[in-house]
N, C-alpha and C positions, 0 to 999 in steps of 0.2 A: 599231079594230084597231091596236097597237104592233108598230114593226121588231124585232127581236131588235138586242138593241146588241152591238157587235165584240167588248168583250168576254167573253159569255159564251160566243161562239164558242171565242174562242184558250183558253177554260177548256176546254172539251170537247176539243178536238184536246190537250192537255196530258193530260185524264182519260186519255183514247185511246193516247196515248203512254205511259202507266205499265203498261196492259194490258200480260198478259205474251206473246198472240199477235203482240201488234205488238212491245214493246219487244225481246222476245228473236229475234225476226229483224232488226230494226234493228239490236241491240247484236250481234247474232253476223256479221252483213254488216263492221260495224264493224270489229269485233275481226280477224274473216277476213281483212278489207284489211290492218289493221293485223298481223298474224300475216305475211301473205304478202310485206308489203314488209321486214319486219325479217327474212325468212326470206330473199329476195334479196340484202340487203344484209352479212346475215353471210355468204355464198355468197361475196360479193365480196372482202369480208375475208380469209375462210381463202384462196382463190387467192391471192391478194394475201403472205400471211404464208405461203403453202407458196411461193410464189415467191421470198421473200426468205431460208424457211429453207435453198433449195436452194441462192442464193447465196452465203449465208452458209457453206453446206457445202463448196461448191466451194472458195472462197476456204480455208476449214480446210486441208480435203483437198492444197491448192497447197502451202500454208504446210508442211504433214507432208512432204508429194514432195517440195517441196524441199530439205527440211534432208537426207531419206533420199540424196535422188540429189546434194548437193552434198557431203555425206560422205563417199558411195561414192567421188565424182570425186576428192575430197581423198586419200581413200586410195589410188586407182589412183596417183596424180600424187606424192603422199611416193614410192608404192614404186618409179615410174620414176626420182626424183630418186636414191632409195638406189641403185639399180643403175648409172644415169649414173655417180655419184659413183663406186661402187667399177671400173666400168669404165673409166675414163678413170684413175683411180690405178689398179688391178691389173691392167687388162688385159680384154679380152672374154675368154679363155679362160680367167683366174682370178678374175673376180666373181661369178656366179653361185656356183659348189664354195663358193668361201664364204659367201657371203649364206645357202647353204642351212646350213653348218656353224654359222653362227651364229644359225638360224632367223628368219631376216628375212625370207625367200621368200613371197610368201601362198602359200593350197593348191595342189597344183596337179588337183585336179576340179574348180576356178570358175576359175581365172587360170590363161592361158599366156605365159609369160615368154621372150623372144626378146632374140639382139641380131645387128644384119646390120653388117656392114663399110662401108667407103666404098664398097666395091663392090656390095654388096645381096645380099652371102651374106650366110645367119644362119649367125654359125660355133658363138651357142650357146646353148640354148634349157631350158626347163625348165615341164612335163615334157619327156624327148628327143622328139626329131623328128626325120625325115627332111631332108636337104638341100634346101633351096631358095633361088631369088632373088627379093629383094622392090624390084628397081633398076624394076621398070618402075609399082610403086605410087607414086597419088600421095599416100600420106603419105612416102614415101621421097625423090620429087621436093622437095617440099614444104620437105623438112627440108633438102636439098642445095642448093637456091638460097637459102635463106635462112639466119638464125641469131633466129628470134626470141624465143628465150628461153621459150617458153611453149609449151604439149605441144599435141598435133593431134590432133583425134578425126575419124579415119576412117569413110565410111560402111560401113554393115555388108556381109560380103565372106566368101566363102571364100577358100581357098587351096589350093594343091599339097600341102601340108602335112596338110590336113583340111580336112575335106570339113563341117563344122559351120558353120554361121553365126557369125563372128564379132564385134564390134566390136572397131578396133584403136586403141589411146593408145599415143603414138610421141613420143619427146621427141628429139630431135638428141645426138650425141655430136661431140664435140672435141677433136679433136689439138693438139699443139703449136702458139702462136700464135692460135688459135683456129679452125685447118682442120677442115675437114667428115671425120670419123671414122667417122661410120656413126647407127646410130639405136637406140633402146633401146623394145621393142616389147613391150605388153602387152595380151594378148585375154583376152576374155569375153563368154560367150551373152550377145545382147540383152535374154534374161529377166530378168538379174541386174538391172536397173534398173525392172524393173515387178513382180520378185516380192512387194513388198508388196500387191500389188491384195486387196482385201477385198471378198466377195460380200457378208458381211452391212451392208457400209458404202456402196459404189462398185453395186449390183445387178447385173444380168448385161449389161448392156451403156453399162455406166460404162467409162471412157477414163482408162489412162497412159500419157504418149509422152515419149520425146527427141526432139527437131526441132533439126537443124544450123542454122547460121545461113546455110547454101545453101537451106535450105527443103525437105530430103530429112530424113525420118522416118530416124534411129539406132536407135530402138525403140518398137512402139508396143504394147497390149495392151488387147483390146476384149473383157470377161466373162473367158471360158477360152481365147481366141482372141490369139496373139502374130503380130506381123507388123513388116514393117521394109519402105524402102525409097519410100516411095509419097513425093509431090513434095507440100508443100502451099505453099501462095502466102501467105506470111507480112506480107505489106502489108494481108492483111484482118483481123489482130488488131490495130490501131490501133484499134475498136471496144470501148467499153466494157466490162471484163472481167466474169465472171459471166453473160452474158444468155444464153439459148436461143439458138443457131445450128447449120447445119450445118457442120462443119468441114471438109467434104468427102470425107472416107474412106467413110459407109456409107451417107448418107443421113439417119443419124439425128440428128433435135434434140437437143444437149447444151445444159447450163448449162456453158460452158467457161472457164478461165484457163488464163492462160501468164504464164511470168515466165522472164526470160532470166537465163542462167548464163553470165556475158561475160567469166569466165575463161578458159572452155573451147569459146566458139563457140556453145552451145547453149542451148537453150529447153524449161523444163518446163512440160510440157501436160496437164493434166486436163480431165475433163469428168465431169457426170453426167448418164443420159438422162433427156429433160424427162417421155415420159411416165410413168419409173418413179418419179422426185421428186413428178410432180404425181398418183401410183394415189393415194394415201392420201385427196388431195381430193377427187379421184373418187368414192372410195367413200363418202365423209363427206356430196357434192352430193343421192347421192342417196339414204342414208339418211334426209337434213335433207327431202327432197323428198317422201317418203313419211311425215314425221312429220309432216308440213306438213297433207298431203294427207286424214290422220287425224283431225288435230285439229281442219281445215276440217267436218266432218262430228257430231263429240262435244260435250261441253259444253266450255263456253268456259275454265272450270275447269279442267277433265280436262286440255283444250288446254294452255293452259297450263303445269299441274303437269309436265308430260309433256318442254313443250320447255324450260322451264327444266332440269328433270334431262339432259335429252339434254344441254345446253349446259355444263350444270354436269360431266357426266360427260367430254363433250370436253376439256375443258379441263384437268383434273385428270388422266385419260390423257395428255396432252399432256406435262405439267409432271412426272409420275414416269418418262415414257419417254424424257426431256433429261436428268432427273437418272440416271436408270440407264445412258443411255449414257454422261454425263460421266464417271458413276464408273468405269463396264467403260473407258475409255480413261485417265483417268487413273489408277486400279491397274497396266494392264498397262503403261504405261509409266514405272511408278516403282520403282527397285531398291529398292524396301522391300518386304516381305511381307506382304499385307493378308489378312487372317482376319476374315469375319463371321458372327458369331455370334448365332446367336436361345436366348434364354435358356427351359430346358424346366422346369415345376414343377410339384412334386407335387399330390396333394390338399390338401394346407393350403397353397397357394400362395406356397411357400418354394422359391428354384432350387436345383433339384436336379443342375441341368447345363445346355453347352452344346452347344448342335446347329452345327455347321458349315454355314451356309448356302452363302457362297462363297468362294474362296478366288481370287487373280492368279496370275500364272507365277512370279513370283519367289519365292512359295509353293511351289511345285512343286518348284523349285533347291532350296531350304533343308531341304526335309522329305524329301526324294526320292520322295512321294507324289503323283496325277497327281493332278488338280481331283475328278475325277469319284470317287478313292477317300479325296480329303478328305467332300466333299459328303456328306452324310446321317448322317457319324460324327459322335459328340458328344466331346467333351474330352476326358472324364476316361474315354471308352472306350479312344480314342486315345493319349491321356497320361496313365498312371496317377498319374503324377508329381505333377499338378497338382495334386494334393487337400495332398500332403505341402509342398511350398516353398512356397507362399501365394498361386499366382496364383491357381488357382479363388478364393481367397475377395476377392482384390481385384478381380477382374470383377466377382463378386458385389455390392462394394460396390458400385462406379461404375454399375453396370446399375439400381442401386436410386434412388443421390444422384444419378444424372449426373454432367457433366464431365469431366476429363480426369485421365489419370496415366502417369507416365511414370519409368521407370528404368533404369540400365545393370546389368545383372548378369552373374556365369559363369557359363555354361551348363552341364550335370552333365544333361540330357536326352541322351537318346539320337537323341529321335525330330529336332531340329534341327541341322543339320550346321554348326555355328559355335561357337567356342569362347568369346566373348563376345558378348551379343545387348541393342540396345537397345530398349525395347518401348514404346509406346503405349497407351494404352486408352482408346478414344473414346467415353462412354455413348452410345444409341440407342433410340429408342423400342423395346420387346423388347427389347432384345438390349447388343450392344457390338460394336464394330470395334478388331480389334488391329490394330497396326502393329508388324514386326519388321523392325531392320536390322541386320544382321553388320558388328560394329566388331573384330572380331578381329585386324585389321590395323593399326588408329587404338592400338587395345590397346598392341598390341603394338612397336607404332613408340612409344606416349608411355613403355613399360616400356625400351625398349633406348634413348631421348633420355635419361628419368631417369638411369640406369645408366650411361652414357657420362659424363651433367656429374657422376655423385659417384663416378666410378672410373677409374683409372687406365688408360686403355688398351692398355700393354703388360704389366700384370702383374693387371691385375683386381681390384688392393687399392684400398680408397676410396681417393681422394684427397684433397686437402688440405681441400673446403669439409668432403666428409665425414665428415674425422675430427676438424674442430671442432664437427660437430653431435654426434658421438658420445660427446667428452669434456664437450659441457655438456651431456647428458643423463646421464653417469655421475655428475660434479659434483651433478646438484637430486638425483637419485635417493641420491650419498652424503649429503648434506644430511640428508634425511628421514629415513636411517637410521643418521646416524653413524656412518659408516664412511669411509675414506677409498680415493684413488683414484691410481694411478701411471698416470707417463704417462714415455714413453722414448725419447729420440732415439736413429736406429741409424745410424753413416753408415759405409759401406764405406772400408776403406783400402788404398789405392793403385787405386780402380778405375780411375782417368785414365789410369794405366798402362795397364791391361787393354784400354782403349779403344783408346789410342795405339799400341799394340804388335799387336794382334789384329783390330780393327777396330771398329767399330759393332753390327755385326750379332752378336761374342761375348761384345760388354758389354750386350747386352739379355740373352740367353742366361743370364748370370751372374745379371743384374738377375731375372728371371724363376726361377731355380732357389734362389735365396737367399731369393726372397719364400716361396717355399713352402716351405723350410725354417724360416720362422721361422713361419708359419702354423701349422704342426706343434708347434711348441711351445707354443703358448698353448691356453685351454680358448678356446669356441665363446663363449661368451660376452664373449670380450675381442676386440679390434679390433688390426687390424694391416694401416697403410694408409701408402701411400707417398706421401711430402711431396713430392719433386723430385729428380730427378737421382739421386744412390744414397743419399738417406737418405730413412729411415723412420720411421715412430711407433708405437706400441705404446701402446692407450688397457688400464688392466688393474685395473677395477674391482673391490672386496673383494679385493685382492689379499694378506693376510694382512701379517706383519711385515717387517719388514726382513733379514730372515735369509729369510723364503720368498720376498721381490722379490728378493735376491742372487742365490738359487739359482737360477731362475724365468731372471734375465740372464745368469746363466755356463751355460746349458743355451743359450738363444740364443748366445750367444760359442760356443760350442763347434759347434753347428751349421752356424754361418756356415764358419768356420774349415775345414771338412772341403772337401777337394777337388773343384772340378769342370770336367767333362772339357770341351775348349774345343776346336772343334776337333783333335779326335785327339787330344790334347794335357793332363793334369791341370795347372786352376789354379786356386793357391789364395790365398783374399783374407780379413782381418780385417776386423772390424770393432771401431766404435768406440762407445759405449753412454755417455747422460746421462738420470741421471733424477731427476723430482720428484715427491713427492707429496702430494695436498692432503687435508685442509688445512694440513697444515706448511709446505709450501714457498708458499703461495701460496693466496689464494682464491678467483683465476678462471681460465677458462681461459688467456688472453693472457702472464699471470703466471707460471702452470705450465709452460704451451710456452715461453716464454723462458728460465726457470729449469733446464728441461732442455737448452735449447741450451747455454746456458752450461753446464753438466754434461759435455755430450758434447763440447764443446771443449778442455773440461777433460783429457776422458779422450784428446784425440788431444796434448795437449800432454804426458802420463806414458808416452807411447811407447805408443800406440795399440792396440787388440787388451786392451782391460780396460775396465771399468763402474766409473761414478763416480757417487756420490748426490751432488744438489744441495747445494752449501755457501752461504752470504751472501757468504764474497771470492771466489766466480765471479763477479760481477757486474764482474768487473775485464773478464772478457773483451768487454764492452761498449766500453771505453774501446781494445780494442784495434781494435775495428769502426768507432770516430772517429779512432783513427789512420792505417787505410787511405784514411777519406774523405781527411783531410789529406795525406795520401803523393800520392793522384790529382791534387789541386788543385796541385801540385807536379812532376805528371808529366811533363804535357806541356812544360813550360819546361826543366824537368834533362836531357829527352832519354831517356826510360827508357822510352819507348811505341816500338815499331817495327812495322811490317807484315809479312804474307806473306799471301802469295798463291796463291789455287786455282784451279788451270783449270778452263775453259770449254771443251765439246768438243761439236763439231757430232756426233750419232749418225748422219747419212745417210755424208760424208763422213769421218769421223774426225780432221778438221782440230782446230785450237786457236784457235777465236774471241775469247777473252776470257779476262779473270777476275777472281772475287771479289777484293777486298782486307779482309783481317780483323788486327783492332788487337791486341796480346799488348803483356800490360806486365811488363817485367823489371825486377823492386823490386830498388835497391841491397843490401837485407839481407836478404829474403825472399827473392831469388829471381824465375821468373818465377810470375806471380798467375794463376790460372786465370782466363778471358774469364766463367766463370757464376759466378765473386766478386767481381771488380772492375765489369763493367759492370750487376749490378742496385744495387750503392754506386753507382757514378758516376749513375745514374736520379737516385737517391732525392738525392742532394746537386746535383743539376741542373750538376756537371762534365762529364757528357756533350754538352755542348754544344759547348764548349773541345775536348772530343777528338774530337769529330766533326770539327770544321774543321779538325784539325789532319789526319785521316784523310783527309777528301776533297782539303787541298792537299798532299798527300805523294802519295796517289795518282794525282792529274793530274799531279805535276812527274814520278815513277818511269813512268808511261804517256809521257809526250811524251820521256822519256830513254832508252826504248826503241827511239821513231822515229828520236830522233838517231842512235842507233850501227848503224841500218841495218837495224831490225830490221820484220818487213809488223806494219803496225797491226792493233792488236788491243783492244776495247773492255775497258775497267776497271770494276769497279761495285762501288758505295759504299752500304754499306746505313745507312737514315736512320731516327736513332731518332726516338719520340715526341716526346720535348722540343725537338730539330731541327725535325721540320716543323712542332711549333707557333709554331716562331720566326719572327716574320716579318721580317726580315730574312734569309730563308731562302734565297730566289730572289738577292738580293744577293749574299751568301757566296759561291755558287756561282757565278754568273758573275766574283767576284772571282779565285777559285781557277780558272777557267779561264784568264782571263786573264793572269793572274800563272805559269801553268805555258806559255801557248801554246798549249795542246792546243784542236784542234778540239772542239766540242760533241758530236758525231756521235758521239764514241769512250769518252762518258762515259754511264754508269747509272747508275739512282741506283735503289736495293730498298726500295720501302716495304712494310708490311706489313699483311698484311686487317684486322686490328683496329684498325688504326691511322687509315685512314683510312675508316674508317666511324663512329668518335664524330662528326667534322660533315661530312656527305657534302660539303654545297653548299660548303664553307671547301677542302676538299681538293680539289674538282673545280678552281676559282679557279686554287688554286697549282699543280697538276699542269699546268694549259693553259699557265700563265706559264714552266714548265720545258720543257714542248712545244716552245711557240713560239722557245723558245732553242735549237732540236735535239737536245735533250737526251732520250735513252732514258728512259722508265719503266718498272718491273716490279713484280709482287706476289708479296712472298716468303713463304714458309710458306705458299702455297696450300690452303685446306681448312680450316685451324686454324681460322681466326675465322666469322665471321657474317656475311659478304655476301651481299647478297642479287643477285639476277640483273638488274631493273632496276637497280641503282646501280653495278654490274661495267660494264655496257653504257654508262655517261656515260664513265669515266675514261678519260682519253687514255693508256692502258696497251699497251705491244708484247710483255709477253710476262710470263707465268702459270710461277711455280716452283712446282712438286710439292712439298709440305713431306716430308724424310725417315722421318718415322713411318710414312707412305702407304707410299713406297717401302720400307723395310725388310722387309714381310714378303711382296713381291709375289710369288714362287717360292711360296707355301702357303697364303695368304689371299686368298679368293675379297671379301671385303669391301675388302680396299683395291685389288683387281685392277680389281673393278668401280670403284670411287671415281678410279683413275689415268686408266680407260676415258675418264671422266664429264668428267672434266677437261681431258682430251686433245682429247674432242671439241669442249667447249664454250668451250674456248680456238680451236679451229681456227674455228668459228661465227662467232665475234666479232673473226676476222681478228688472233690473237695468237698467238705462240711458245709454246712449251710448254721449259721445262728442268727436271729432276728432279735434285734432290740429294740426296746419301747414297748416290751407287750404288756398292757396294761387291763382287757380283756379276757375275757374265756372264748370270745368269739375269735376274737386274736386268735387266741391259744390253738381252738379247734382248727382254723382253717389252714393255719402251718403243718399241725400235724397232719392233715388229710391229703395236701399235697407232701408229702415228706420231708417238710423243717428237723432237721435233726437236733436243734437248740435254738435254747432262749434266754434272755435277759430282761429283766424291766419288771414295774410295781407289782405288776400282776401276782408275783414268787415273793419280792421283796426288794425295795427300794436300797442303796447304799448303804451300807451301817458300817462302823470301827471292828478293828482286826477283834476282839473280842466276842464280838455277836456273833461273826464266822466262825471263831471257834466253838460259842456254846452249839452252833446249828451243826456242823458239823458233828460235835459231841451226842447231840441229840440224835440227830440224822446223819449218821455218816455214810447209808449207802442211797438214801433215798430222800424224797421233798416231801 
């Protein structure tokens, strides 16, 4: 008899094991264990990842409350500064009436606007109120023992006043010296800080609060439930932010954060409740628990097939209900207008349209259509339009190719309320996503920028780049067709008169009604743009022979020549007329424009008020433009340069602070030279340097020989050309010329100008400190003309900002330069500088600088330029006042 050997055993226990009554309750024991601990372990997971997505929520949620409530707080905090400010300059009884007249009040159904005296009366409030005292609140304590410069937010309170829950923002008001004046008071429901609460974001008992830095709730709101007042103990959020805690108010676990607002004292508190962040897992536990339980029971397979789809389906829910919240949050808080669209197509699956799936709020603005009567409309039901301009068929592309497209066009739809709209168009599986923004503003601001640099801004005719874009495009165009092209200098005669005699403001008048007389004479196709000062050009392409250019300018000549009424008063002015035409006179533009100068100089030398075609010996008058240089180079030595001078006049006071000194040169044979024909020569031949020095030590020796004869000082100011401050020996000169006259520093300005020192900011900032440090005044003249920008205004050591006169000129009827003096007035007082406006030749003027607070003036209105003597008799006469 043989044993059986071991291994035929372990064969048979192997056979036995491939059976399928053994193998498949082994393999499904197996699999079971194995199914049941990966079913735990993803259990652990999702809690794990719904824990983190709630923190991760909360943290969002903080990040949104915050920017909402530190917004609000910025806005409450501007509006109590604008009221401070207008209170303590107008008065508690006159800040309000006008912060309202000028619409700066917020509403008054969310904000009430108060302000109490030293003594804790409100004397005035907005909306009205009843009388009351607010001396025994301690935000009115609060503000009377101290001055801290920073506003106080009160716990929430009624009052005598109203009977409503308040919260109150109180900033201090100051007297003379900086005495306790009283308090500038501004309330609103505690709601207005938690209105944002969102049920489908925050659930119904999700948490937004203000918490003091006393640890007393300002505002708190729990689902639909608002409440204020309750104490919470602020030493227990030193605990890691985000996590489940009770905060204390209801009992219930939140995921909470705080972050403090240490402007204002306060702390922004969210929370979401844990077990409405952790339903979702909840309901997932025990889904997963019953699929478990299933599968425990089926084929292993079945099992299987079953929980990977469950897992594959979670997951993929998961990952479009992120993406569909991301987009519903980022839509509705973008000022652009999102339009999605699901593309509908016929039976030969060609689109035949779009369906409006969704649309944001800023959809709503633009179309004045709500979501719900965008929704379900298709396009081109909507917008018949579409089919005609091209956008149906360019969706249609991008829906087909994908990718992106994007344009600015006019709008000529009725159904979008925007007069220029930039769009978007995003391909999308289905469909396509628009995007529209309303640039009607950008439009419209780059059309009135363009239109400003090529026009003239008192008379509206191009200006000078203008009208040499318009004569080299007459020029290729007469090229091509052989034809030739006039061109005509126009310069008024005697308007320096008209200036000198009538004012500023009735040689624009003239300047302004002559333009449009000569406008009138010419066809629509010809140009007629004003070069500088009173002369003008006339571009007058295909303008036929020379007998019909004669006619053509003795109808301009005659035009001009007709009377007008100036002041009450008929005046009338000639003009002067040179012209050339190409190709004869010349074959480009440079050529032709000079060839006409010479022309019209021609014609002011045959006794002016006649037209003269370009001849070859005009060019004489060239050499009489290198005799002037020469004449200047000689000026200052022969003595033929002299001053005079224009007051400076305080507008609160009506004193005589100051004044300009401006150079006039009186030519031995000439005569005197007008200042806008010798000083752009003196630039160009770089003798402006010579007569600056010679200006700024004439000026300090006539300012210190003022003081000598007894007279109260009064500051001089020296306007400093280009070539000056590039000179470096700049700072030298000047402390030379102090010295050499006596004169204090203190009493000397020096006017440079915004274009000037902004070709090299960092070179200019340099020398204005080095004049600084010498006590030396600074100012920026022609304010507005040039291109600073508001960081490099904020470096220079500047005391005070001139209004350029073009501003001021039409301030009595022009809302555009009313506002721009406003702009200027403020943003000079901002930056801690003076304000002076020149050109004021009105009382209207006069007034309306004062009303917004002009602090100085200069111009006919006080008195026109006169010689150092008149200064002195005025002075003598008026030494502290006008």
């Amino acid at each position: 008899m043989t044993t059986p050997r071991p291994d035929n055993r372990l064969v048979r226990w192997l056979r036995l094991g491939l059976e399928t009554y053994v193998s498949l309750p082994l393999f499904a024991v197996l699999l079971l264990a194995m199914i049941w601990a990966f079913t735990f372990h993803f259990l652990a997971n999702e809690r794990a990842a719904a824990g983190q997505a709630a923190r991760e929520s909360v943290l969002e949620l903080l990040d949104t409350y915050e920017a909402q409530v530190a917004r609000n707080l910025n806005g409450i905090d501007q509006t109590l500064k604008l009221i401070k400010y207008a209170a303590e300059r107008k008065g508690a009884g006159q800040a309000l009436p006008e912060l309202a007249q000028e619409g700066l009040l917020p509403p008054g159904l969310v904000f009430v606007v108060s302000i109490a005296d030293a003594g804790g009366h409100v004397v005035a409030s907005n909306p009205a109120a009843p009388s009351q005292s607010v001396e025994r609140e301690r935000y009115f304590q609060f503000h009377r023992e101290r001055d801290s410069g920073q506003p106080y937010v009160a716990e929430t309170m009624r009052d005598s006043a109203r009977s409503e829950w308040h919260l109150h923002f109180t900033r201090r008001l100051n007297g003379p010296g900086g005495t306790f004046a009283g308090v500038v008071i501004l309330e609103v429901d505690p709601a207005y800080f938690t209105s944002g609460y969102e049920r489908t974001r925050q659930g119904d008992r999700g948490l937004l609060a203000i918490v003091g830095a006393d640890g007393v709730m300002r505002a708190a709101r729990v689902g639909e439930r608002a409440s204020w007042g309750q104490r919470i103990d602020l030493a227990a959020w030193t605990r890691p932010a985000a996590q489940p805690w009770d905060v204390g108010l209801d009992g219930v676990r939140r995921y909470t954060a705080a972050r403090p607002l240490r402007a204002y004292g306060l702390v922004a508190v969210v929370g979401l409740a844990e077990a409405e962040q952790m339903a979702g897992y909840e309901q997932q536990r025990r889904t997963h628990l019953w699929e478990a339980g299933v599968a425990s029971v089926l084929l292993v397979l079945l099992v299987g097939i079953v929980w990977a789809w469950s897992w594959q389906g979670a997951k993929t829910r998961r990952r479009i209900r992120r993406a569909q919240e991301t987009y519903a949050a980022a839509s509705e808080a973008n000022m652009d207008a999102f339009f999605v669209l699901r593309a509908v197509r016929g039976a030969d699956k060609d689109i035949t349209d779009f369906r409006i799936v969704s649309a944001n709020s800023r959809a709503e603005q633009m179309t004045g259509r709500s979501k719900d009567q965008l929704r379900g409309h298709t396009l081109c039901e909507w917008m018949p339009g579409a089919r005609q301009n091209g956008m149906f068929e360019r969706l249609c592309k991008i829906t087909v190719a994908g990718g992106t497209y994007q344009e600015e066009w006019h709008n000529d739809m009725p159904e979008f309320r925007a007069e220029w709209l930039h769009w978007q168009v995003v391909g999308v599986e289905g469909g396509a996503v628009a995007i529209l923004r309303d640039i009607t503003e950008r439009k419209r601001d780059e059309a009135r920028i363009v239109h400003m640099a090529h026009h003239d801004a008192l008379t509206g005719l191009p200006n000078r780049s203008l009208i040499g874009d318009r004569l080299e495009q007459a020029i290729r165009q007469a090229e091509r067709t052989r034809s030739e092209v006039m061109v005509a200098f126009v310069d008024l005669d005697s308007f320096k008169l008209v200036n000198d005699s009538l004012g500023h403001t009735a040689g624009d008048e003239l300047l302004q009604a002559v333009a449009g007389r000569m406008v009138d004479c010419v066809r629509k196709a010809d140009t007629v743009g004003r070069f500088g000062g009173d002369e003008f050009v006339l571009v007058l392409p295909q303008s036929g022979d020379d007998t019909d250019r004669a006619a053509l300018l003795d109808k301009v000549l005659a035009a001009v020549v007709q009377p007008v009424v100036l002041d009450g008063q008929p005046v009338q002015v000639s003009c002067s007329i040179g012209a050339a035409v190409f190709p004869r006179d010349g074959g480009d533009r440079d050529t032709l424009m000079m060839n006409a100068d010479a022309a019209m100089y021609r014609a002011k030398e045959l006794g002016k008020n006649n037209c003269q075609f370009y001849a070859h010996e005009m060019n004489a008058t060239l050499e009489e433009k290198l005799a002037l240089m020469d004449g200047l180079r000689k000026a200052v030595g022969a003595g033929q340069l002299r001053l005079v001078y224009q007051p400076k006049v305080d507008l609160e006071t009506g004193r005589v602070f100051g004044v300009e000194a401006l150079v006039r040169w009186q030519h031995p044979e000439r005569g005197l030279v007008r200042p806008d024909v010798f000083i752009p020569l003196a630039e160009e031949s770089g003798t402006i340097v010579a007569i600056g020095e010679w200006v700024l030590r004439e000026a300090c020796r006539q300012a210190r020989r003022w003081q000598e004869d007894g007279l109260a000082p009064i500051s001089v100011s020296v306007n400093v050309s280009p070539r000056q401050f590039d000179d470096r020996r700049l700072v030298t000169r000047v402390s030379e010329a102090l010295a050499e006259s006596g004169l204090d520093a203190r009493w000397l300005e020096l006017e440079v100008t915004e274009s000037l020192i902004m070709r090299d900011v960092q070179q200019a900032v340099d020398k204005m400190r080095e004049l600084e440090a010498m006590g030396i005044a600074l100012s920026i003249d022609d304010f507005g003309t040039g291109y600073s920008s508001l960081a490099a205004l904020k470096s220079f050591p500047i005391s005070r900002l001139k209004i350029d006169k073009s501003f001021v000129r039409d301030l009595a009827h022009s809302a555009d330069d009313q506002a721009i003096a406003r702009a200027i007035i403020s943003l000079s007082h901002q930056l801690q500088m003076r304000v002076i406006a020149e050109g004021v030749e009105t009382e209207q003027q006069r007034a309306f600088l004062a009303q917004y607070g002009c602090d100085e003036m200069q111009g006919y209105l006080f008195s026109k330029p006169v010689p150092a003597d008149d200064i002195g008799t005025m002075l003598a006469r008026r030494p502290l006042a006008a």
